[in-house]
FIMARVEX-230003 format. One record per residue (C-alpha): x, y, z; residue in one letter. Coordinates in steps of 0.25 Angstrom, whole numbers, plus 5000, padded with zeros to 4 digits. Layout:
BEGIN
> X, Y, Z, a
...
***
This chain:
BEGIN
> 5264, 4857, 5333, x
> 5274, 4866, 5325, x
> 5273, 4855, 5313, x
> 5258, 4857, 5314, x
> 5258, 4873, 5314, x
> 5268, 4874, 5303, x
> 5259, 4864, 5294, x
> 5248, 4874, 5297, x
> 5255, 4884, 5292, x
> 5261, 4877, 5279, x
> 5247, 4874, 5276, x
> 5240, 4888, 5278, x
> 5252, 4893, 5270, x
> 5250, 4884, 5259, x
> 5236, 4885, 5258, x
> 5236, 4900, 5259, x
> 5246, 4901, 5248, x
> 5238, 4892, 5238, x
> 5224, 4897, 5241, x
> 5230, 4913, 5240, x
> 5236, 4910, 5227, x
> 5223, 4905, 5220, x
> 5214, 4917, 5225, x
> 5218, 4926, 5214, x
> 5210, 4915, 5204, x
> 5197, 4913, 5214, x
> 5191, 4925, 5206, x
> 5194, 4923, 5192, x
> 5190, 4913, 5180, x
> 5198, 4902, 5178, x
> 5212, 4902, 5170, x
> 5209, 4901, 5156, x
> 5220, 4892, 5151, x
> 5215, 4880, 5166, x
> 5207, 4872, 5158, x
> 5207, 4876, 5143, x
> 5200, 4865, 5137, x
> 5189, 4865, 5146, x
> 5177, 4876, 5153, x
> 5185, 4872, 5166, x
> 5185, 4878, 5179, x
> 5176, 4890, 5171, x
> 5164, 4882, 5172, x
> 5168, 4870, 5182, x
> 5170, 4877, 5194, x
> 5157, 4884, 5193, x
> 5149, 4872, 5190, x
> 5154, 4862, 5201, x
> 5152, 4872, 5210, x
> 5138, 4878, 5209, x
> 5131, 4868, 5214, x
> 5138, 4871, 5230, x
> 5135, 4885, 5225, x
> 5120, 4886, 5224, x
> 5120, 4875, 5234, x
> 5126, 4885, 5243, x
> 5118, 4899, 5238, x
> 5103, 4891, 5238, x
> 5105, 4879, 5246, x
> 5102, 4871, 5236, x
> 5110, 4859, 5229, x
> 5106, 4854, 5215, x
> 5116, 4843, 5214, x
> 5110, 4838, 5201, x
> 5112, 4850, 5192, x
> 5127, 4850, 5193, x
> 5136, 4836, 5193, x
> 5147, 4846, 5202, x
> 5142, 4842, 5215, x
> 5141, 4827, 5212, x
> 5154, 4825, 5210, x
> 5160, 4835, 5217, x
> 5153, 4835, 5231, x
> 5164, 4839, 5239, x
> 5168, 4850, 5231, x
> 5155, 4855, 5233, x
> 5153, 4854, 5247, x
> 5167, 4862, 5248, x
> 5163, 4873, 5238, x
> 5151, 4874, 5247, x
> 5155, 4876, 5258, x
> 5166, 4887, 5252, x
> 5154, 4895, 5245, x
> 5146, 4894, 5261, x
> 5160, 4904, 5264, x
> 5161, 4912, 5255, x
> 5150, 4912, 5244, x
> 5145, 4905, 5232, x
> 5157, 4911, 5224, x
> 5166, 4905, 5214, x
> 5179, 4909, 5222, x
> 5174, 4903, 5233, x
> 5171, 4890, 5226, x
> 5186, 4894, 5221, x
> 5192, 4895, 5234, x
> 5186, 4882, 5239, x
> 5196, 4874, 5229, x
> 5208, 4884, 5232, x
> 5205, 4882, 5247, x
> 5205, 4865, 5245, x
> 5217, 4865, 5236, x
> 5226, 4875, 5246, x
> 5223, 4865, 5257, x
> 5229, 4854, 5249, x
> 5242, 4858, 5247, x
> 5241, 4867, 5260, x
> 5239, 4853, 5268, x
> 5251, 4847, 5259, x
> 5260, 4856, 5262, x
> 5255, 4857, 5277, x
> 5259, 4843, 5278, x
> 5274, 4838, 5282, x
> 5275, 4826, 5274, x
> 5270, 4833, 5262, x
> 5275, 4848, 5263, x
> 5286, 4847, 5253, x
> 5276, 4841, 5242, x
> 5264, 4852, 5246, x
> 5275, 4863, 5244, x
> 5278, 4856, 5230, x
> 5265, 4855, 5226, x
> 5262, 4870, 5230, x
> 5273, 4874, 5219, x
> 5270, 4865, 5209, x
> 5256, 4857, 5211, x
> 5247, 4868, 5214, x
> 5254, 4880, 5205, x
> 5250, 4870, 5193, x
> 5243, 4878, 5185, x
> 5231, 4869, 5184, x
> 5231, 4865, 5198, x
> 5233, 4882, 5201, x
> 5220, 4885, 5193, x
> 5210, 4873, 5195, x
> 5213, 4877, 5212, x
> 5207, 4890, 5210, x
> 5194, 4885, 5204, x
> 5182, 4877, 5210, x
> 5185, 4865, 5204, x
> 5182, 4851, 5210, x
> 5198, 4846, 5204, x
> 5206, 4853, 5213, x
> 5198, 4852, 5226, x
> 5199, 4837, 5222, x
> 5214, 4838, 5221, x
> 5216, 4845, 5234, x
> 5206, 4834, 5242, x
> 5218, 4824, 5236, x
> 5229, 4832, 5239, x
> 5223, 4832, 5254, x
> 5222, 4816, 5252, x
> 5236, 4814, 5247, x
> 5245, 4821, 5261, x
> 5235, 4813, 5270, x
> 5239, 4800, 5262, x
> 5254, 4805, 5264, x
> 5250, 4808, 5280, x
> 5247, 4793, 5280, x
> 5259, 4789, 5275, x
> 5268, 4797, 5286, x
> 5261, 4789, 5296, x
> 5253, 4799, 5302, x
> 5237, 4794, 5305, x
> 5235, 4785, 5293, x
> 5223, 4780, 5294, x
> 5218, 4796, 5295, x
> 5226, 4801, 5284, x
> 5223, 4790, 5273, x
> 5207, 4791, 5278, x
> 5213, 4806, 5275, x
> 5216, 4805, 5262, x
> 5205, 4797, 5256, x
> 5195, 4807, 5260, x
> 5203, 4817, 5254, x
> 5203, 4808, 5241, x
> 5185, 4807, 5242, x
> 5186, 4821, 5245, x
> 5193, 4822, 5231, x
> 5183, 4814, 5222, x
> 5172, 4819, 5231, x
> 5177, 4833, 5226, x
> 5179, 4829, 5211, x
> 5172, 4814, 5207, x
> 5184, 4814, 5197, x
> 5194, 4811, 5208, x
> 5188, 4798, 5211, x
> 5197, 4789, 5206, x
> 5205, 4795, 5217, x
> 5201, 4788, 5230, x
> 5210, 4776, 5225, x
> 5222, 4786, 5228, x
> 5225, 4785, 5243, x
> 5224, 4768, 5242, x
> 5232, 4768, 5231, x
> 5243, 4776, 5239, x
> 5242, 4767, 5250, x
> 5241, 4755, 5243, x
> 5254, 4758, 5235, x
> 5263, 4764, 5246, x
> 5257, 4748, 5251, x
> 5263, 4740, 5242, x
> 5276, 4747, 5241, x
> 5280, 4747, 5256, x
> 5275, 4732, 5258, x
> 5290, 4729, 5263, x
> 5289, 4739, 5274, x
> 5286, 4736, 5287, x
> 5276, 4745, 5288, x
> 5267, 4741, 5276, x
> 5253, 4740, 5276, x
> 5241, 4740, 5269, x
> 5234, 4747, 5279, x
> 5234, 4760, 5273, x
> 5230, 4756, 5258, x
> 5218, 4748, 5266, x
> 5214, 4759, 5274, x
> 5216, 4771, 5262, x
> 5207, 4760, 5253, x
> 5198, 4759, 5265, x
> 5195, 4775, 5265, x
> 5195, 4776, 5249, x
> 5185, 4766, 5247, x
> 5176, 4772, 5259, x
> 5176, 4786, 5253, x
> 5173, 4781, 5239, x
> 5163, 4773, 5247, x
> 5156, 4785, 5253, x
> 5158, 4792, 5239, x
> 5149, 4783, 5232, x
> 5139, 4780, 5243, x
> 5136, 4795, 5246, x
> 5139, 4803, 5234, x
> 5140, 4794, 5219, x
> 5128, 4783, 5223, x
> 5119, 4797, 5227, x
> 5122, 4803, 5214, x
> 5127, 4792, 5203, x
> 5118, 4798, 5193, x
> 5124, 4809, 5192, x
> 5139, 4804, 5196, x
> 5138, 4793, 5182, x
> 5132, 4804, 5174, x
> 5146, 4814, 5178, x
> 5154, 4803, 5176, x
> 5149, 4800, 5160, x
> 5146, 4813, 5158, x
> 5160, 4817, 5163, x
> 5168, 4802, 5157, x
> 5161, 4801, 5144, x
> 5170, 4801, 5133, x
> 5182, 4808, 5140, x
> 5191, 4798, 5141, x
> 5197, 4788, 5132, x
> 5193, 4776, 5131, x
> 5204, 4768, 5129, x
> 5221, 4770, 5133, x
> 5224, 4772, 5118, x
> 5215, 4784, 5119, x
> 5219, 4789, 5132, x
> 5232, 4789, 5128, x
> 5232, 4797, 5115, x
> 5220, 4808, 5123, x
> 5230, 4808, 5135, x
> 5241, 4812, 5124, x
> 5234, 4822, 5117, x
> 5229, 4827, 5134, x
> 5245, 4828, 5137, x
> 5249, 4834, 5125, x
> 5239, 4845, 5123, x
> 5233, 4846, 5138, x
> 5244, 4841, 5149, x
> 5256, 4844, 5143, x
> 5257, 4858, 5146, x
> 5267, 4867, 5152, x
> 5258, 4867, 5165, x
> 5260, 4853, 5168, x
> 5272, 4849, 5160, x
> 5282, 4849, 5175, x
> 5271, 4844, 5181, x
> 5270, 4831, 5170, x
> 5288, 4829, 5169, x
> 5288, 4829, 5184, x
> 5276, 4819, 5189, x
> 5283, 4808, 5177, x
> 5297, 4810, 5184, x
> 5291, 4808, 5198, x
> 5281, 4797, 5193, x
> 5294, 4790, 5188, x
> 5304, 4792, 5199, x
> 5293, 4788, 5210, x
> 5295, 4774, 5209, x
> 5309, 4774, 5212, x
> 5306, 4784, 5224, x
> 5296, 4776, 5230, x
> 5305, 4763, 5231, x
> 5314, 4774, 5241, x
> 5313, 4781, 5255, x
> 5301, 4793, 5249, x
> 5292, 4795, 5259, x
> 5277, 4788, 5260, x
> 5272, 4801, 5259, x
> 5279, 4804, 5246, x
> 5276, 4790, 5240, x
> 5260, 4792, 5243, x
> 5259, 4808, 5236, x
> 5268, 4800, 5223, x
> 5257, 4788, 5223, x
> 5245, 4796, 5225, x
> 5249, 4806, 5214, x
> 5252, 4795, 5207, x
> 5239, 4790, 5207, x
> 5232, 4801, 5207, x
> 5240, 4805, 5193, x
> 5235, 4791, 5189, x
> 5220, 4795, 5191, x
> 5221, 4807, 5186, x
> 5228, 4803, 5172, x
> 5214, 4797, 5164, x
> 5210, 4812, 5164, x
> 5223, 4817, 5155, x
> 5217, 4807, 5143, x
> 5204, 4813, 5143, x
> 5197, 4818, 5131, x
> 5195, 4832, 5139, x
> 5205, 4836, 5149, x
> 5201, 4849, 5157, x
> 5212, 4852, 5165, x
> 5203, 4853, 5177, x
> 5203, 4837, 5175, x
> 5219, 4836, 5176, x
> 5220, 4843, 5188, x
> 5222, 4830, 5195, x
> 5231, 4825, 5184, x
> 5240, 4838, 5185, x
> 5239, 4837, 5203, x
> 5243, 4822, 5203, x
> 5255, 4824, 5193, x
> 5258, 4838, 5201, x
> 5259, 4830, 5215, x
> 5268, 4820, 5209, x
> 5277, 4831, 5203, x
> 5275, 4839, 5219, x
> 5280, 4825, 5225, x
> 5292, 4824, 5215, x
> 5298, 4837, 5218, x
> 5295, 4835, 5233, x
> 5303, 4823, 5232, x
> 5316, 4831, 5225, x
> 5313, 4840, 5235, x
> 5318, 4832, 5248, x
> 5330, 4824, 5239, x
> 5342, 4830, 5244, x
> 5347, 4833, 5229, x
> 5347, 4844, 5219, x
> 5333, 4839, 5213, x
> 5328, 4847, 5226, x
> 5332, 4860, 5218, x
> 5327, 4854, 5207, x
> 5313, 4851, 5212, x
> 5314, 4865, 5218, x
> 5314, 4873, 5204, x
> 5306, 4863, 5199, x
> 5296, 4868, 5208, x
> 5298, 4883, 5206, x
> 5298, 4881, 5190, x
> 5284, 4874, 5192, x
> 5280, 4884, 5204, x
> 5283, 4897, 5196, x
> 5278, 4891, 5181, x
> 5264, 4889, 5188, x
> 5264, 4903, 5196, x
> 5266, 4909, 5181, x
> 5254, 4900, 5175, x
> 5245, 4905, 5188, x
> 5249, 4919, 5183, x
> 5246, 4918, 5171, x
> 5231, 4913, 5173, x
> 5230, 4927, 5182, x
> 5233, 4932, 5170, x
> 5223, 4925, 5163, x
> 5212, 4927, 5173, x
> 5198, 4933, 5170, x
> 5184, 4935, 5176, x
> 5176, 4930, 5165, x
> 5167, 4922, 5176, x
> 5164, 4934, 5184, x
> 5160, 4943, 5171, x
> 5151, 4931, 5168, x
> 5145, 4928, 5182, x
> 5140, 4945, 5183, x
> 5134, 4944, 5171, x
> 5128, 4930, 5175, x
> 5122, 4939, 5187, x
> 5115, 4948, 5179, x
> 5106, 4939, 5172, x
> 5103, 4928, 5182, x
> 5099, 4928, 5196, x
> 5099, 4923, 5209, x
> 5092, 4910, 5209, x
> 5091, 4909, 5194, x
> 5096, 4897, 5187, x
> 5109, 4898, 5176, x
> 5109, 4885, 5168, x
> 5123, 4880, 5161, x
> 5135, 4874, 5164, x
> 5143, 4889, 5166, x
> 5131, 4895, 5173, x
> 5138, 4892, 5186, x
> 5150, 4901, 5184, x
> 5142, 4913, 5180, x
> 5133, 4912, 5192, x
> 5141, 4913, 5204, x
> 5134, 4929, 5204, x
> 5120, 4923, 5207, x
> 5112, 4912, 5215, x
> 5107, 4903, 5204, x
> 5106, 4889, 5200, x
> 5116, 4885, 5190, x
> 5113, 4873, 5181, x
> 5123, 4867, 5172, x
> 5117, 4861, 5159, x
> 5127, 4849, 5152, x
> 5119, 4843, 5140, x
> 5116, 4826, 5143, x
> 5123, 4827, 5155, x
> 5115, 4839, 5164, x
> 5105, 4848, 5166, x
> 5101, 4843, 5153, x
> 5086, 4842, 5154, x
> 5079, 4854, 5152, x
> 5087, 4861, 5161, x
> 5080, 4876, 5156, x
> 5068, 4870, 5161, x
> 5070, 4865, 5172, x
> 5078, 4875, 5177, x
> 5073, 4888, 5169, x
> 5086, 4896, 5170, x
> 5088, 4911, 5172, x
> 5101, 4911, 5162, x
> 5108, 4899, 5153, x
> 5124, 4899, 5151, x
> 5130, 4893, 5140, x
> 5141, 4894, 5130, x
> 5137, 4898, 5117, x
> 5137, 4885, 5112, x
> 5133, 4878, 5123, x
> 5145, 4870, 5125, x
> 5145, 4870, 5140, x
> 5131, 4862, 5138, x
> 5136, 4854, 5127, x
> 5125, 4861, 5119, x
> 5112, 4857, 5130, x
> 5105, 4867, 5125, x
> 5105, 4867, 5109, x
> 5105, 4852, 5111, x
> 5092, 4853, 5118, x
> 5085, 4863, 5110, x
> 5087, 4877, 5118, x
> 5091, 4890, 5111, x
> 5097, 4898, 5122, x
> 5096, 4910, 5115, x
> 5081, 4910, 5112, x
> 5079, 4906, 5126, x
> 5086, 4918, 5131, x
> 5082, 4932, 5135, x
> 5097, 4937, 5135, x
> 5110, 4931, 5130, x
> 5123, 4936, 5136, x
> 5137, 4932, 5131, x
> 5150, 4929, 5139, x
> 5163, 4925, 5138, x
> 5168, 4916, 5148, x
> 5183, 4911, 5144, x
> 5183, 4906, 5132, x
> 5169, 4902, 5135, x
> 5155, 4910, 5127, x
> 5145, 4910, 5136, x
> 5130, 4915, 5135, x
> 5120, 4919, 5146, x
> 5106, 4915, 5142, x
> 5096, 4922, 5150, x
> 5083, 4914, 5147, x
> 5069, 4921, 5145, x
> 5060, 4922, 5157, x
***
């Protein structure tokens, strides 16, 4: 009872301090040096949830204007229910991804077998400036992250011998609810049978191998994916082959010559960066001097948070080649390679030797680094999204329609329809027409559209009755109200 009361505690400790950090950032944009390469979380987080918003505010779901709530269903079912307590309002979509990834590491802390590791990752996991900014935002990647990170301790559950057969049925849900959450994570369902499978093969010798575990774990991950394909992809395939061209089409190399010379010019120019350099050095040393401690007396445990890192590093690593690299992509990269570094100093850790100390300044070099990095984005921050929106709600109102992709982060003010517009791929066909919006948001050259309108013959400016400017970022921005 004790042990049980003071895991509780441990986990409401840890999930208060994580969630009470991030609060500062519910309120502002996002850090202007995240994602620098991309629009990022200034126009992501308001498009994948608007859908659960208006869904919310008129009871009604237009799951074809959007491709969000395809392949993110389980992200908008949580950001729904969020928005039912306490509002449709962007922090509340905000603290619905705080609150998911403070239970993750609160619940990895909480656990015995894995307290040492969730403390680690406290310091030097989820300080990562990347990791610390994309958790405060309503973003599908880290709500995915978090749904593996629950997977991961109840694969380690199973492997102290307590309710296996509960604990690996555990940890594949966790894994659907992941690419359920973020389509990308797919490739992931082969993680928890791929664990079991190798911790297998390597322990044929001991009298209590079996391949029972690998079955059953390939059992549950095939009957999830199952489900997944029955009830959510074969209902919406149209659209799901249209997000996956739309999304794949010419953004990665086409042969290893070429992934290997983008992947250079990535790491050189994107990755190799004093944010991620400690994290890069120490996953290699731990990759390499993991095959000598797995032939020792490491703990199941240990050896199933090493392999699924591992191959969760391995999924993840086709994205550092791509043509266009948002950080916002990497997050799963920059998690797995973290865990590995998290478990590599949780190993110096418990060695009776002075790496312990080691490990120990190594972690508060890491920890105090990144609190500097946080900082300095307070520093940064600014309100450009909330100057937008009140200006949004002077010329639009309730039960109006705003079309363009940014319409949705300047209407949180108002109750309207939102409609993104992404030439050949949606909202494409006469969506002015059909729609007849109160007000058009675009850049001033349309960029965010790839030109839909000038393309297709529409001069915004004779269209409109007023033109207002504004400055979003690095981002201009005009509000075309269109003649009655």
């Amino acid at each position: 009872m004790k042990r049980i009361q003071r895991s509780n505690k441990l986990l409401l400790i840890a999930f208060a301090l994580l969630v009470l950090v991030q609060i500062p950032f519910l309120f502002t944009d996002p850090d202007t040096l995240a994602d620098v390469n991309t629009r990022g979380a200034w126009i992501d987080e308001s498009l994948y949830v608007f859908q659960a918003r208006e869904w919310i505010d008129s009871g009604q779901l237009d799951i074809a204007v959007n491709d969000a709530f395809v392949r993110s269903p389980v992200f908008q079912l949580l950001v729904s229910g969020f928005f039912l307590i306490f509002g449709t309002h962007l922090f509340a979509a905000r603290l619905m991804t705080v609150v998911v990834v403070a239970a993750a590491l609160a619940f990895t802390i909480s656990r015995k077998h894995t307290r040492t590791l969730g403390w680690v990752m406290a310091g030097v996991l989820f300080t990562q400036y990347h990791i610390f900014q994309f958790s405060h935002h309503s973003l599908v990647y880290m709500v995915a992250i978090a749904w593996l990170l629950f997977a991961l301790v109840f694969l380690t559950e199973a492997y102290e011998g307590y309710r296996v057969n509960r604990n690996v049925f555990l940890a594949n849900l966790f894994v659907f609810l992941a690419y359920g959450t973020s389509v990308q994570m797919l490739p992931a369902a082969v993680i928890v049978p791929a664990v079991c499978f190798i911790l297998w093969i390597t322990r044929l010798k001991k009298p209590d191998s079996t391949p029972w575990m690998f079955i059953t774990a390939a059992g549950y991950s095939a009957l999830f994916g199952l489900l997944y394909f029955l009830i959510w992809y074969l209902p919406n395939r149209n659209m799901f082959d249209t997000i996956v061209f739309f999304q794949a089409e010419g953004r990665f190399p086409t042969s290893l010559y070429e992934f290997a010379q983008t992947f250079r010019f990535n790491f050189i120019n994107c990755l190799w960066i004093r944010k991620l350099m400690p994290y890069f050095m120490l996953a290699g040393i731990t990759v390499l001097a993991w095959p000598f401690v797995m032939r020792k007396n490491t703990s199941l445990a240990h050896k199933a948070v090493f392999l699924f890192a591992l191959f969760w590093l391995i999924i993840e690593f086709p994205k550092t080649g791509m043509f266009y690299i948002p950080f916002r992509y990497l997050l799963g990269f920059i998690t797995a390679m973290s865990l590995l570094v998290s478990l590599g100093i949780t190993r110096l850790l418990q060695v009776k030797a002075p790496w312990k100390y080691g490990a120990v300044v190594f972690i508060a070099a890491v920890f105090i680094t990144n609190v500097i990095h946080a900082v300095n984005s307070w520093n940064r921050r600014t309100y450009d999204i909330e100057k937008a929106n009140e200006i949004m709600a002077q010329r639009i109102a309730d039960n109006e329609v705003a079309l363009g992709a940014w319409a949705p982060a300047f209407t949180w003010d108002v109750w309207v329809k939102c409609v993104p517009v992404w030439n050949e791929y949606m909202n494409d066909d006469q969506p002015i027409e059909k729609y007849r919006p109160t007000i058009i948001v675009s850049e001033f050259n349309e960029a965010d559209s790839d030109n839909y309108y000038s393309k297709h013959g529409y001069n915004l400016k004779e269209i409109s009755d007023t033109i207002t400017a504004v400055k979003v970022w690095r981002y201009d921005l005009v509000f075309y109200s269109l003649k009655k």
